[in-house]
N, C-alpha and C positions, 0 to 999 in steps of 0.2 A: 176497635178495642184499644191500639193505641192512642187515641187521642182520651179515648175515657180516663186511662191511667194519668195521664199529661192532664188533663182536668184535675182528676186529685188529687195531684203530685201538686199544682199550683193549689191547689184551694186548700189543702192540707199545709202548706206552708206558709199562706195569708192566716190560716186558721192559728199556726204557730206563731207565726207574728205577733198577731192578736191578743195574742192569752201572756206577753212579757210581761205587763202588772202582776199577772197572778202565778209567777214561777213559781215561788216557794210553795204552792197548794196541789197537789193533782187536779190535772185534766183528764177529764174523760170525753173523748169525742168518738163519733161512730160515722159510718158512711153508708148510705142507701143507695142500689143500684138502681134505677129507676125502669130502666130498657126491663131486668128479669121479672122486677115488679110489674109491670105492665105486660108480662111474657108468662108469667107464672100463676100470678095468684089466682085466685077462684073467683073476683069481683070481674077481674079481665076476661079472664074465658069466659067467664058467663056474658059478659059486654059480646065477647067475638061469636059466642053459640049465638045469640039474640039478633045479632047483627045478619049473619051466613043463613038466619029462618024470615028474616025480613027481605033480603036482598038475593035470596038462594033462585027465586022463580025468575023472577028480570033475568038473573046471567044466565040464565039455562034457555029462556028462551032470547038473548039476543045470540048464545052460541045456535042455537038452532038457526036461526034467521041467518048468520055470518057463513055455517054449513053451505044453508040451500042456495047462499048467493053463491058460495064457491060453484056448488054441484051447477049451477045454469051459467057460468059462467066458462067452466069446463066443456058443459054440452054444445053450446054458441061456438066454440072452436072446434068442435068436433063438425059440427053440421054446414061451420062455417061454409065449406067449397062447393056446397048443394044451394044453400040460401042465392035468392035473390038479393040484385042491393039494398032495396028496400024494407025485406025482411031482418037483411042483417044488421040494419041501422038502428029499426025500430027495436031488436034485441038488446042489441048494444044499450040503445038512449032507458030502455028498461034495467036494464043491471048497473047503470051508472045512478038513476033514481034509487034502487035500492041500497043501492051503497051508499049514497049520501044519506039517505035516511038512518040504516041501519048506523054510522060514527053518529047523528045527533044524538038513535037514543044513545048510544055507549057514554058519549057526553054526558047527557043528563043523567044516565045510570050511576056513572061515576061523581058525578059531582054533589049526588043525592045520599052516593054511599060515602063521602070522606064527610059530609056534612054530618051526618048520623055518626058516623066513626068518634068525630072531634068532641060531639056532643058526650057520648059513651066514652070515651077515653077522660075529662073534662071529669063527670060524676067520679070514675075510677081515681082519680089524680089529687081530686079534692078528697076522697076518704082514707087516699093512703096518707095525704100530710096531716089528716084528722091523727090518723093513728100515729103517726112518726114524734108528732110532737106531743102526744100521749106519752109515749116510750120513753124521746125525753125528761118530760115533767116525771116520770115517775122512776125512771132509772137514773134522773141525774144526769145527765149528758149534758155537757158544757155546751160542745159545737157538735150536730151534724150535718153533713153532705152530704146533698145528690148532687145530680148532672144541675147546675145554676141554678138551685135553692138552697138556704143553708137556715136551722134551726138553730138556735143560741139563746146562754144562758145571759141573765143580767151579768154575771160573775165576767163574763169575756168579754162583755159590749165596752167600748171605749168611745162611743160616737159625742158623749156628754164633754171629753176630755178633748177632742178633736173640733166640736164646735168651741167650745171654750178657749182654744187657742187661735181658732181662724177669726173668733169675734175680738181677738188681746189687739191692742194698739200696734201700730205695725214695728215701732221700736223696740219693743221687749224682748226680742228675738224667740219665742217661740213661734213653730211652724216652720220655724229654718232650718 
């Protein structure tokens, strides 16, 4: 949380920077949290409901499967002092097979669920800066911030005046 304020606290003071051509007018700037956005709204839970009915059976059965290794891997030390060598080998070489099986799928389970996440987060991300930059255009907002995106007006862009000076002769001293 502190560093999010430390982001605004900088990007709200570049933002001020920014806008010294245009002191004598009001600024209106606003800031989007992006974390509550994506915590909150009704496109993200719907993302995360969609998400948890797509991916809900894989985890339920790789936690079953990670269960039953535990429960035989429990019993194998219980029966341990009865077993022959040979039987306790072959137990063993069995519950190490299932374990390495069972982290590939989690592997792939997981890699399938940030994939799909990225994707749904991605759609959510793009309809929120649909709407932000709506809110702007129609409420006026010179500059807004999120977390490393910023919405702005022409009224605050200075980039035409800044190239305009990095392209001046190097003697004129602007840029200095």
């Amino acid at each position: 949380m502190k560093m999010i304020a430390t982001r605004f606290l900088a990007a709200a003071t570049l933002g001020l920077a920014l806008v010294g051509p245009v002191a004598a007018q009001e600024i209106k700037i606003g800031f989007v949290n992006s974390e509550r956005v994506l915590r909150e709204a009704a496109p993200a839970k719907a993302a995360q409901t969609k998400l948890e009915a797509e991916f809900g059976r894989r985890e339920r059965e790789l936690t079953e499967q990670a269960n039953r290794l535990k429960a035989s891997a429990d019993k194998l030390q219980k029966d341990e002092p009865t077993l022959s060598e040979s039987e306790r080998t072959r137990r063993q070489r069995e519950l190490v097979d299932l374990d390495r099986d069972i982290q590939r799928k989690r592997r792939e389970f997981q890699e399938d669920l940030n994939q799909r996440r990225n994707e749904e987060l991605a759609s959510v991300v793009e309809r929120a800066n649909r709407v932000i930059k709506g809110i702007q255009d129609s409420e006026k907002y010179d500059l807004i911030l999120t977390e490393g995106v910023f919405f702005y007006s022409a009224r605050v862009d200075i980039t035409d005046k800044v190239i305009r000076a990095l392209n001046a002769p190097a003697g004129n001293g602007a840029g200095r």
